[in-house]
Structure formats: structure tokens, C-alpha cells
CHARMM-style PDB file with segment names, atoms N, HN, CA, C and O in Angstrom:
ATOM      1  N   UNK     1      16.778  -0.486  16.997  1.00  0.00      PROA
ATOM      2  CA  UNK     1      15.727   0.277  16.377  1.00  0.00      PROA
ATOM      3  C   UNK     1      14.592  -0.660  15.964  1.00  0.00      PROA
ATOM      4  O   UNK     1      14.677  -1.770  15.440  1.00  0.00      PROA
ATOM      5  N   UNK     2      13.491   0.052  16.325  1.00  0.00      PROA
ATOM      6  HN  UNK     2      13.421   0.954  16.751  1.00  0.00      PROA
ATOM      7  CA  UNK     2      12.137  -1.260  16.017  1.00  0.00      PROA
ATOM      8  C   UNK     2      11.786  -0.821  14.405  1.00  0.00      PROA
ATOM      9  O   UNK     2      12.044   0.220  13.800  1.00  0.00      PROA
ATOM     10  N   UNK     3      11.017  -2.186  13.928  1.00  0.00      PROA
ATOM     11  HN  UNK     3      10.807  -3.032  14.419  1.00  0.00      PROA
ATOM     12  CA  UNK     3      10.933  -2.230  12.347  1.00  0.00      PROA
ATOM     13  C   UNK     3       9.768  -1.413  12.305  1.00  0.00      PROA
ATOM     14  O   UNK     3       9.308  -1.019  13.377  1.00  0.00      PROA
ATOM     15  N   UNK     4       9.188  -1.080  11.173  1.00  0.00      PROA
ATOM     16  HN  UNK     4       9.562  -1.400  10.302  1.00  0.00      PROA
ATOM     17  CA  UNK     4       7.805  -0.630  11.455  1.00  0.00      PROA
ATOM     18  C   UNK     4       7.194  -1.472  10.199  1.00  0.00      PROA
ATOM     19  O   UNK     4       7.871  -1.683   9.192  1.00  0.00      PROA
ATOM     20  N   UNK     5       5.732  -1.976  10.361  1.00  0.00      PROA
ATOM     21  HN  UNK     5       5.182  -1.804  11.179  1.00  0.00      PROA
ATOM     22  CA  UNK     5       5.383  -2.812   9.717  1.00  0.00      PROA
ATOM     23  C   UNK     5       4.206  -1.371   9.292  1.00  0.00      PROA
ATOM     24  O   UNK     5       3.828  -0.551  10.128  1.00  0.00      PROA
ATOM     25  N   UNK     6       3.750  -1.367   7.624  1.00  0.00      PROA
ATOM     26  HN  UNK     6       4.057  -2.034   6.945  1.00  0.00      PROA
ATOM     27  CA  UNK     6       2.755  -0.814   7.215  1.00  0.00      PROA
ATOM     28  C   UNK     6       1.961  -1.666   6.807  1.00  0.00      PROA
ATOM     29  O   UNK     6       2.043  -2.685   6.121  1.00  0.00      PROA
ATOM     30  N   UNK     7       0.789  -0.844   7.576  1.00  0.00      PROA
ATOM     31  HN  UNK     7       0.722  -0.017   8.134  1.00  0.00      PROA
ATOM     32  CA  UNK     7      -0.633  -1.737   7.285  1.00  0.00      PROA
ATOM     33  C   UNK     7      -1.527  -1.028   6.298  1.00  0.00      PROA
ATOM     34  O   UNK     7      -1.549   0.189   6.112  1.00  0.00      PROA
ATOM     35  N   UNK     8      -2.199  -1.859   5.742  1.00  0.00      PROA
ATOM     36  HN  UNK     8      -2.181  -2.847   5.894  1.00  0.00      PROA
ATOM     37  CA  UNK     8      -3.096  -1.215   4.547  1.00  0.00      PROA
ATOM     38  C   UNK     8      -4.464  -1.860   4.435  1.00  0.00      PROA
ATOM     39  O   UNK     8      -4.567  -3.081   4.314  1.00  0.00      PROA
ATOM     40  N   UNK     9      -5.732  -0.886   4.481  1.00  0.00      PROA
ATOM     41  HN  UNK     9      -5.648   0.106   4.579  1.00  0.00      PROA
ATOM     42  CA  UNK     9      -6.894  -1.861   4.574  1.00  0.00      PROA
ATOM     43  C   UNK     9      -7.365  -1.240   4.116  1.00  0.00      PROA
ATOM     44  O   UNK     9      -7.224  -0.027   4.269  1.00  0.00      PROA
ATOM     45  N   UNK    10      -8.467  -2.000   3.023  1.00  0.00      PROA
ATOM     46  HN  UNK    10      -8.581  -2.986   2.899  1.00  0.00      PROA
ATOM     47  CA  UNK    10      -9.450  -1.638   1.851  1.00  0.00      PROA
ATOM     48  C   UNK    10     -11.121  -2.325   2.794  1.00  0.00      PROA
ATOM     49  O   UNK    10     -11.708  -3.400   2.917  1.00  0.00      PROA
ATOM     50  N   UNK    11     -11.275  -0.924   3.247  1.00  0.00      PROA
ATOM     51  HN  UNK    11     -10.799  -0.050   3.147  1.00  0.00      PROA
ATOM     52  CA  UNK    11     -12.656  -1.206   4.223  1.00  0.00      PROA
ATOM     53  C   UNK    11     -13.959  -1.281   2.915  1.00  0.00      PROA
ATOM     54  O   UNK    11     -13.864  -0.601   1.893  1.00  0.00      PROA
ATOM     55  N   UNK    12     -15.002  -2.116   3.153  1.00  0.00      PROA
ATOM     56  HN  UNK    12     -15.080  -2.668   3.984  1.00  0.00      PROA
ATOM     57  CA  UNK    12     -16.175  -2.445   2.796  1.00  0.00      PROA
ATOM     58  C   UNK    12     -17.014  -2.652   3.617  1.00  0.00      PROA
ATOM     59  O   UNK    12     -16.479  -3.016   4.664  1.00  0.00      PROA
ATOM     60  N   UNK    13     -18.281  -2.597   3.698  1.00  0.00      PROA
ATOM     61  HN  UNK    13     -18.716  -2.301   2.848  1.00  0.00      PROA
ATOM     62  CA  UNK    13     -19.349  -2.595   4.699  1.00  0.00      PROA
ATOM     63  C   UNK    13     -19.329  -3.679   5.618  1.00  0.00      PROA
ATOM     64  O   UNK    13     -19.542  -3.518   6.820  1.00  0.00      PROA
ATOM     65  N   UNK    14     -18.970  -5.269   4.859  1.00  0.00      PROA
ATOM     66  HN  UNK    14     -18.798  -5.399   3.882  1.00  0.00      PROA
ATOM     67  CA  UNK    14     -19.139  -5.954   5.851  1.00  0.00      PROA
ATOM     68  C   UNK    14     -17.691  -7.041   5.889  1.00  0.00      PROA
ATOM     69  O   UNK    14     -17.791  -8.201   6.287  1.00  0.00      PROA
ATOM     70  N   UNK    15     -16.504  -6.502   5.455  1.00  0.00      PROA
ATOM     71  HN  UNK    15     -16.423  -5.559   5.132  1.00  0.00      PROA
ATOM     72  CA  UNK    15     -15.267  -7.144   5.001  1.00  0.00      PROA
ATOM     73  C   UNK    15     -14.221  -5.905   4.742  1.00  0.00      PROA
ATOM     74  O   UNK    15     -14.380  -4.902   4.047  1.00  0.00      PROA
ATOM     75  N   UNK    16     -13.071  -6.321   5.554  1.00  0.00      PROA
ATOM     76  HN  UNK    16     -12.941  -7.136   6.119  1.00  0.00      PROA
ATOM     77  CA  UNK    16     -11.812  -5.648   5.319  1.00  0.00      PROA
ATOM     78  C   UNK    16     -10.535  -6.315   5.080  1.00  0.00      PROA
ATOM     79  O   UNK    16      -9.820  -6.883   5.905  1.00  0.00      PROA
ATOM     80  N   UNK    17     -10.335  -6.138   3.652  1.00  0.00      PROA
ATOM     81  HN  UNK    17     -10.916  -5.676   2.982  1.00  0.00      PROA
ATOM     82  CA  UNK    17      -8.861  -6.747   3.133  1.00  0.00      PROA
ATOM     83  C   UNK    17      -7.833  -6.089   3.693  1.00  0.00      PROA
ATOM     84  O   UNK    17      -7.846  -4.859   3.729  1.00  0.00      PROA
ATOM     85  N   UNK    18      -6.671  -6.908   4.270  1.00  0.00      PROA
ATOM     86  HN  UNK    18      -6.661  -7.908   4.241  1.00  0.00      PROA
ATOM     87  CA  UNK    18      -5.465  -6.235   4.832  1.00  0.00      PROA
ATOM     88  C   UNK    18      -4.475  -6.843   4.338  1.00  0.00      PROA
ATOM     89  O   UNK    18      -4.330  -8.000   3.943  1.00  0.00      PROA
ATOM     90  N   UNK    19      -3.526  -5.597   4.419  1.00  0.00      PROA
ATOM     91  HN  UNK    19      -3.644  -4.658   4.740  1.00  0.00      PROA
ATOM     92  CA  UNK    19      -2.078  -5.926   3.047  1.00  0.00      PROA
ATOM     93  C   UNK    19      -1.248  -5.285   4.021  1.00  0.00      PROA
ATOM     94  O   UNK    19      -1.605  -4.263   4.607  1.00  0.00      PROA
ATOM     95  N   UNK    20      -0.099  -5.881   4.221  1.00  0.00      PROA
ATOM     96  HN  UNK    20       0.191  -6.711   3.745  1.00  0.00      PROA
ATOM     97  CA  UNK    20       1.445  -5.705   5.033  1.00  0.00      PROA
ATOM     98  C   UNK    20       2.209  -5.058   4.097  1.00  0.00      PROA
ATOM     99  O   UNK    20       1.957  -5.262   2.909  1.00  0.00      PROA
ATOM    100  N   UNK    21       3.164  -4.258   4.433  1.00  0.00      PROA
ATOM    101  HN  UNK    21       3.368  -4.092   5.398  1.00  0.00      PROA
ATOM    102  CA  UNK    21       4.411  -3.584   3.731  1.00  0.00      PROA
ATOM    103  C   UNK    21       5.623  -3.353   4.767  1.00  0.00      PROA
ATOM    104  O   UNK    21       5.725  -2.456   5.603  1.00  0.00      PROA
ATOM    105  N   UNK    22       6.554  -4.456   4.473  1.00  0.00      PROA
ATOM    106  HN  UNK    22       6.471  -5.185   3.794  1.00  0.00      PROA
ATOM    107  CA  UNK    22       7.957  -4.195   5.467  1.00  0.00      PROA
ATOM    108  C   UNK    22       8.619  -2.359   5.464  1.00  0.00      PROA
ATOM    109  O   UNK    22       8.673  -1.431   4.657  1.00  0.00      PROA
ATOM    110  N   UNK    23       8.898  -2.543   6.460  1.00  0.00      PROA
ATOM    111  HN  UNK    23       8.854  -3.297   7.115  1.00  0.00      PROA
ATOM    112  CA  UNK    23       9.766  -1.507   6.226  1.00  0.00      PROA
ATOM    113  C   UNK    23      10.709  -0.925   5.514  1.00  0.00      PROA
ATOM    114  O   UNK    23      11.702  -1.345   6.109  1.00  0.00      PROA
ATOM    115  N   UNK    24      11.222  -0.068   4.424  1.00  0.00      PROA
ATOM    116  HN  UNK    24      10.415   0.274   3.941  1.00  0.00      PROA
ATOM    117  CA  UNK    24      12.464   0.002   3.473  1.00  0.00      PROA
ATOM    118  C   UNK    24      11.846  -0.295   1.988  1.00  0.00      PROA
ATOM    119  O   UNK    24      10.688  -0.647   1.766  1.00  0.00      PROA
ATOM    120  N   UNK    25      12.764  -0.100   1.127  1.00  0.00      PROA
ATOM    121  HN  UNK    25      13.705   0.186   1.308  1.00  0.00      PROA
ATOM    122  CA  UNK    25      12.188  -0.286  -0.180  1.00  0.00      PROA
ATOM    123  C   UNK    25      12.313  -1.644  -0.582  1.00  0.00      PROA
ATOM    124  O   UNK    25      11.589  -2.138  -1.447  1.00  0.00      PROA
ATOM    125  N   UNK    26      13.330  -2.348   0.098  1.00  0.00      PROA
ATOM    126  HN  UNK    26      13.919  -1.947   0.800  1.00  0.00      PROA
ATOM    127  CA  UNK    26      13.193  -3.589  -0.434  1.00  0.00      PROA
ATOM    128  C   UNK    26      11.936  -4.404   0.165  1.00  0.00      PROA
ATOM    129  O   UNK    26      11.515  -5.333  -0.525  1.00  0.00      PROA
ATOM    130  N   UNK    27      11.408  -4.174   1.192  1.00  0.00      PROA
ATOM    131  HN  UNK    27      11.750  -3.419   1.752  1.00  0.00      PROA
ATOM    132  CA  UNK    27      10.467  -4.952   2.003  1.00  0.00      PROA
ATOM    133  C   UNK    27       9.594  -5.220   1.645  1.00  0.00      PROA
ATOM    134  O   UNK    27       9.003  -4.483   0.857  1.00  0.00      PROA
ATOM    135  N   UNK    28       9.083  -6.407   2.045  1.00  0.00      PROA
ATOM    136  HN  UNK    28       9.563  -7.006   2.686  1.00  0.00      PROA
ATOM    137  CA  UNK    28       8.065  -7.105   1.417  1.00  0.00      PROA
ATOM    138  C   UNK    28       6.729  -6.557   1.736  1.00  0.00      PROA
ATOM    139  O   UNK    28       6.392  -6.044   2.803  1.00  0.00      PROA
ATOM    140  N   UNK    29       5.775  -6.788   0.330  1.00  0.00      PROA
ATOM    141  HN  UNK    29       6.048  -7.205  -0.537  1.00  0.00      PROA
ATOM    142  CA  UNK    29       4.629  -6.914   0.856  1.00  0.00      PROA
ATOM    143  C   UNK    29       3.950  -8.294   0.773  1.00  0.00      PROA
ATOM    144  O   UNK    29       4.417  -9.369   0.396  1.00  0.00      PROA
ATOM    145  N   UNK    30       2.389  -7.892   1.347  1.00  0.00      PROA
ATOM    146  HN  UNK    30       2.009  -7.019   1.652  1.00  0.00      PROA
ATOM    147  CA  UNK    30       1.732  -9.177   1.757  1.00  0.00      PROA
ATOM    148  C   UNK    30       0.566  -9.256   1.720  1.00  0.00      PROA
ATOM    149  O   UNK    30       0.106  -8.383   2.456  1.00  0.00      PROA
ATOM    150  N   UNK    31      -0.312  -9.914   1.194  1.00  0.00      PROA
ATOM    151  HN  UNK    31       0.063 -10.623   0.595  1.00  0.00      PROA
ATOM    152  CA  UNK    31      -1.847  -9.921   1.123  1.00  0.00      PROA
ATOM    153  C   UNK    31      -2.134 -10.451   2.289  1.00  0.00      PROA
ATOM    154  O   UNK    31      -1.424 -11.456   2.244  1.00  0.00      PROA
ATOM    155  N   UNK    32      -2.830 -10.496   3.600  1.00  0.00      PROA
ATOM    156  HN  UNK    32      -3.407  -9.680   3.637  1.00  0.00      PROA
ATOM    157  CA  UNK    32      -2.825 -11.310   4.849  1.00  0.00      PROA
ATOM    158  C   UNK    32      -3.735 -11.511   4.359  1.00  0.00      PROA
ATOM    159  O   UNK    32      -3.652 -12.614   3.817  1.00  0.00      PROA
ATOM    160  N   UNK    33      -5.132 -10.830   4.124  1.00  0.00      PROA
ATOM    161  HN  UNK    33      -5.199  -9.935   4.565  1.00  0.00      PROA
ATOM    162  CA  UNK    33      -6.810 -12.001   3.938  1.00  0.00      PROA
ATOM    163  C   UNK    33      -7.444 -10.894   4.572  1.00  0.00      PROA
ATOM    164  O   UNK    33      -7.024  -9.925   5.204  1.00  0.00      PROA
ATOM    165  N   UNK    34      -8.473 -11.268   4.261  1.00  0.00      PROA
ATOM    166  HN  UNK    34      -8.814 -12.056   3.748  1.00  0.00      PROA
ATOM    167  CA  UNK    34      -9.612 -10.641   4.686  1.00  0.00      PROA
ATOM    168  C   UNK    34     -10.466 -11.200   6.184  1.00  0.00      PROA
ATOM    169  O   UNK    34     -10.561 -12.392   6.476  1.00  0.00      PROA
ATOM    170  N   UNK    35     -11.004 -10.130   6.971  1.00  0.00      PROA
ATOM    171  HN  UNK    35     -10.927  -9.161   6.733  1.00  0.00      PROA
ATOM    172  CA  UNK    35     -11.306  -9.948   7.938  1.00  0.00      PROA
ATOM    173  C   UNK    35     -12.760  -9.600   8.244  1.00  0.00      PROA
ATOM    174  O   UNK    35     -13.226  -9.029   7.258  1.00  0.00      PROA
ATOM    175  N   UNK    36     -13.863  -9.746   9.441  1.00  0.00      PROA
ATOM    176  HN  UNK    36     -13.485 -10.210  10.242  1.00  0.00      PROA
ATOM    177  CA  UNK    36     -15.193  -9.123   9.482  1.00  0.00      PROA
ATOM    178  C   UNK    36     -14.861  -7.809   9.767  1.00  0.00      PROA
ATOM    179  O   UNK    36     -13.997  -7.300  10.481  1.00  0.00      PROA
ATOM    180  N   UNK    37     -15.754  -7.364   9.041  1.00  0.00      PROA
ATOM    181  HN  UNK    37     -16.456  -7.777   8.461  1.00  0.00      PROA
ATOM    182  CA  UNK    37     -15.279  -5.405  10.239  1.00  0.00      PROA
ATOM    183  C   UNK    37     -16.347  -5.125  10.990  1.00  0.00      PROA
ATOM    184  O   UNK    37     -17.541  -4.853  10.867  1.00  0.00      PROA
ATOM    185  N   UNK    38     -15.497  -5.285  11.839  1.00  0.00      PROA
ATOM    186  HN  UNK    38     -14.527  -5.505  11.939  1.00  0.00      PROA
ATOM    187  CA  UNK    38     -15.949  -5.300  13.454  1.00  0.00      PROA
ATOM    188  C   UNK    38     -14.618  -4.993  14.491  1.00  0.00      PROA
ATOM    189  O   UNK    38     -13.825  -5.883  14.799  1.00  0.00      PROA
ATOM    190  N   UNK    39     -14.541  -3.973  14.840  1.00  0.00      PROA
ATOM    191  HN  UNK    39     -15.185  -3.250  14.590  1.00  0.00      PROA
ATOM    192  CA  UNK    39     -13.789  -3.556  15.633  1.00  0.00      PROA
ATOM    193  C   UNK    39     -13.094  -4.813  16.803  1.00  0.00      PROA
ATOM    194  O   UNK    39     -11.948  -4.503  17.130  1.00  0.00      PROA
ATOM    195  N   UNK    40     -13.444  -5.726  17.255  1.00  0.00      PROA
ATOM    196  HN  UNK    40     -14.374  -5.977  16.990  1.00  0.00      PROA
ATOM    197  CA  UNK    40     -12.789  -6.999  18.003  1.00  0.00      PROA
ATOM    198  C   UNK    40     -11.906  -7.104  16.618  1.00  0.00      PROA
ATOM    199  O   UNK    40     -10.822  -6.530  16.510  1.00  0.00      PROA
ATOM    200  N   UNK    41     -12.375  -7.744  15.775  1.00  0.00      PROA
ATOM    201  HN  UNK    41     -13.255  -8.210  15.863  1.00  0.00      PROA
ATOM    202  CA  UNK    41     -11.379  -8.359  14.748  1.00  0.00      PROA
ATOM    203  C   UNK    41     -10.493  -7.245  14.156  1.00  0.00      PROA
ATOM    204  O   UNK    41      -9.458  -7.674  13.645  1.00  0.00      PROA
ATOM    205  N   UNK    42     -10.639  -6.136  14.120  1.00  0.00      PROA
ATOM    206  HN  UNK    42     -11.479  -5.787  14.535  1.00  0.00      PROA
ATOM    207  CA  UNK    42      -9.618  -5.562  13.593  1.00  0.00      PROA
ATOM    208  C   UNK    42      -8.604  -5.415  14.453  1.00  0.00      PROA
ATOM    209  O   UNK    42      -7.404  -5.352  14.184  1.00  0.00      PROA
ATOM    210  N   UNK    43      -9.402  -5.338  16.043  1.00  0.00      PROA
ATOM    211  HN  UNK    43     -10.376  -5.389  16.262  1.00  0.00      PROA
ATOM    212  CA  UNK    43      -8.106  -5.091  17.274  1.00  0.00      PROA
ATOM    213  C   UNK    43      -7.564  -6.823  17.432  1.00  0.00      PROA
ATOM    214  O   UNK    43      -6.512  -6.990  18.049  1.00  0.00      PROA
ATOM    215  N   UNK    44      -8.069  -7.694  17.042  1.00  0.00      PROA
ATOM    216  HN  UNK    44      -8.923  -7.559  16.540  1.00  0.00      PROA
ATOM    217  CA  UNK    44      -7.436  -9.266  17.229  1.00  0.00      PROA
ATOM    218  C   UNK    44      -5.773  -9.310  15.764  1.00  0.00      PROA
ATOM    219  O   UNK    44      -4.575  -9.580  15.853  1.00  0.00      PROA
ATOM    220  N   UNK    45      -6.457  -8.991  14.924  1.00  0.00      PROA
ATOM    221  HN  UNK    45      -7.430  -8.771  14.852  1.00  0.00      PROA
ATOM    222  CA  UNK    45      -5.524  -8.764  13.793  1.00  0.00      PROA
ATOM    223  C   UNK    45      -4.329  -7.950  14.047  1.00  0.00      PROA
ATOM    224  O   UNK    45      -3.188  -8.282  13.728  1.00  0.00      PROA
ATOM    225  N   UNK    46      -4.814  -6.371  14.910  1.00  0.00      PROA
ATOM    226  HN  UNK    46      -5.741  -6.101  15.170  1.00  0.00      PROA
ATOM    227  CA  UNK    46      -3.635  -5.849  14.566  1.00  0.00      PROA
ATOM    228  C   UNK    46      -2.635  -6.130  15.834  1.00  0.00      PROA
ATOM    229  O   UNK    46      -1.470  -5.731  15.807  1.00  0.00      PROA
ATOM    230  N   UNK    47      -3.264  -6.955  17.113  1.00  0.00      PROA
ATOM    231  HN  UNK    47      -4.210  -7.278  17.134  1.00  0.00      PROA
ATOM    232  CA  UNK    47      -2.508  -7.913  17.857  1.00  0.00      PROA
ATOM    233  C   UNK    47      -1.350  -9.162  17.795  1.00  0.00      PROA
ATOM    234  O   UNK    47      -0.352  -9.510  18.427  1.00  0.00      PROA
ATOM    235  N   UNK    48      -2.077  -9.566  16.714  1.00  0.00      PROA
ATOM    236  HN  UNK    48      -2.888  -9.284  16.202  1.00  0.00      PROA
ATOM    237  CA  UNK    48      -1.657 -10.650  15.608  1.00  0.00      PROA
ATOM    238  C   UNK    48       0.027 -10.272  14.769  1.00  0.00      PROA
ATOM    239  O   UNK    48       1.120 -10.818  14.621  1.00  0.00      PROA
ATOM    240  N   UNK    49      -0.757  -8.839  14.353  1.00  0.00      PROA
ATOM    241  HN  UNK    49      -1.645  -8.396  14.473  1.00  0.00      PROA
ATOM    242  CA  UNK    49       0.103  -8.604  13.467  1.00  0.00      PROA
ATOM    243  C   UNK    49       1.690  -7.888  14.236  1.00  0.00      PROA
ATOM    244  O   UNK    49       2.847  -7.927  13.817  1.00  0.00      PROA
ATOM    245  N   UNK    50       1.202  -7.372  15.285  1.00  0.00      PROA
ATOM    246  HN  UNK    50       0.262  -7.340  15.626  1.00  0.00      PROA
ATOM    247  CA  UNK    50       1.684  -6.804  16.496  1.00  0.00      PROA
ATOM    248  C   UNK    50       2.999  -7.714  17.047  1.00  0.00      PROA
ATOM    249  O   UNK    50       4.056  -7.126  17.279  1.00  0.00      PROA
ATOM    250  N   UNK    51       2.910  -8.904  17.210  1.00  0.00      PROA
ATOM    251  HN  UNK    51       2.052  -9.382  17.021  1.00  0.00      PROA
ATOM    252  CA  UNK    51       3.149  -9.741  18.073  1.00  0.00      PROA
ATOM    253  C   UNK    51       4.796  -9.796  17.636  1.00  0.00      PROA
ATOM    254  O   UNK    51       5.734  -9.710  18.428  1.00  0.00      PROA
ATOM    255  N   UNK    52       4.903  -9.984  15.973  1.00  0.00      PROA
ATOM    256  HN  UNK    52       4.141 -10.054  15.329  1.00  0.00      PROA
ATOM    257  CA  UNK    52       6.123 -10.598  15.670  1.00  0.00      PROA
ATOM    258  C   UNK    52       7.305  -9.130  16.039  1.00  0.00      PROA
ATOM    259  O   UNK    52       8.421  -9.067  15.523  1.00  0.00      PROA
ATOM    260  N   UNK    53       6.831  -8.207  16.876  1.00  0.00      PROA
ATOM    261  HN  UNK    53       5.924  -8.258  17.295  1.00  0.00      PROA
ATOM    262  CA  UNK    53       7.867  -7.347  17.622  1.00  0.00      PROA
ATOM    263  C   UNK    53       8.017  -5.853  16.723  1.00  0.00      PROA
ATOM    264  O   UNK    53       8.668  -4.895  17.140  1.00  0.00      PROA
ATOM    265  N   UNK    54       7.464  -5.872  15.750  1.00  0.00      PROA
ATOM    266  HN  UNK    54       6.935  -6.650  15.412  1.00  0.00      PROA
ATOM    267  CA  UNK    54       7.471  -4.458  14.945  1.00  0.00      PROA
ATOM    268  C   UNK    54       6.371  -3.837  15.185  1.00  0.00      PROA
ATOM    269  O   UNK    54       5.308  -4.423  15.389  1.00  0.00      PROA
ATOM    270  N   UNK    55       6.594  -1.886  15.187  1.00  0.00      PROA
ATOM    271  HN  UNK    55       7.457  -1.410  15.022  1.00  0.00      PROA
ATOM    272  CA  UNK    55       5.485  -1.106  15.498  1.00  0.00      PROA
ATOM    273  C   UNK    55       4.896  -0.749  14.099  1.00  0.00      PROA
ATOM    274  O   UNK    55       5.514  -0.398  13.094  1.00  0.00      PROA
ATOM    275  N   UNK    56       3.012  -0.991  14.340  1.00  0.00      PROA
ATOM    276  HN  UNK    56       2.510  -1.276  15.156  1.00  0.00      PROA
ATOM    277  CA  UNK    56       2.724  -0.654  13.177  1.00  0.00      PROA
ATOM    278  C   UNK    56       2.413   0.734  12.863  1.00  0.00      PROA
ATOM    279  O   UNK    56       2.595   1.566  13.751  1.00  0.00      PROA
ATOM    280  N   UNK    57       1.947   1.125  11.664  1.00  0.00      PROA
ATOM    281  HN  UNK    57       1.799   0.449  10.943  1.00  0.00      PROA
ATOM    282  CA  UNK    57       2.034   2.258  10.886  1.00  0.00      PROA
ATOM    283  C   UNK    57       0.541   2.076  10.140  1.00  0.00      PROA
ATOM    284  O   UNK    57       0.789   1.425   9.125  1.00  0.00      PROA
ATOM    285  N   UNK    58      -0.782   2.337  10.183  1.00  0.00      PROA
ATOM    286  HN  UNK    58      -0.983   2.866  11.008  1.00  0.00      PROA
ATOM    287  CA  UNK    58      -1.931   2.077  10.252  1.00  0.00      PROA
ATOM    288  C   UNK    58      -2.359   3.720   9.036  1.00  0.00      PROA
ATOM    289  OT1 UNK    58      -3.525   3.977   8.734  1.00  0.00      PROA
TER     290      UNK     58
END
């Protein structure tokens, strides 16, 4: 069964903070950092975030 990673982003005009939440109640969360918003970087990030094998939840 694949994990599902929740993503969380606090959009602003020219900056988007993104925060991780594991799957389950115990799971971690995560401040990753902030990002340009600009559609490349949000699709590079959620590639990024993509990679370590869990489907995200956006």
C-alpha cells in the first residue's frame, strides 16, 4: 500500500510556504521552505517531494 504524503501551502503573491504531513496520526510534519510561485517551481517541488515513492494529497 503506497503512503500518502499531505501537502500544505500558504500561497502569497510572490512566495509559497510548503508544510508536509505523513500519513497516520503519528506522522510527522514538516516545514520544507518556501518557494517562488510560479508554476515550474511548484511542479519542480512537488517532483521533489514525489520522488521519495509516496502519493501526494495536495
Amino acid at each position: 500500500m503506497q503512503k500518502i504524503l499531505y501537502v500544505g501551502m500558504d500561497v502569497h503573491k510572490a512566495i509559497i510556504s510548503v508544510t508536509t504531513a505523513e500519513d497516520g496520526r503519528d506522522g510527522e510534519v514538516r516545514f520544507i521552505g518556501t518557494i517562488p510561485n510560479t508554476p515550474a517551481d511548484v511542479a519542480k517541488r512537488a517532483k521533489r517531494l514525489a520522488r521519495k515513492g509516496s502519493s501526494l494529497s495536495v
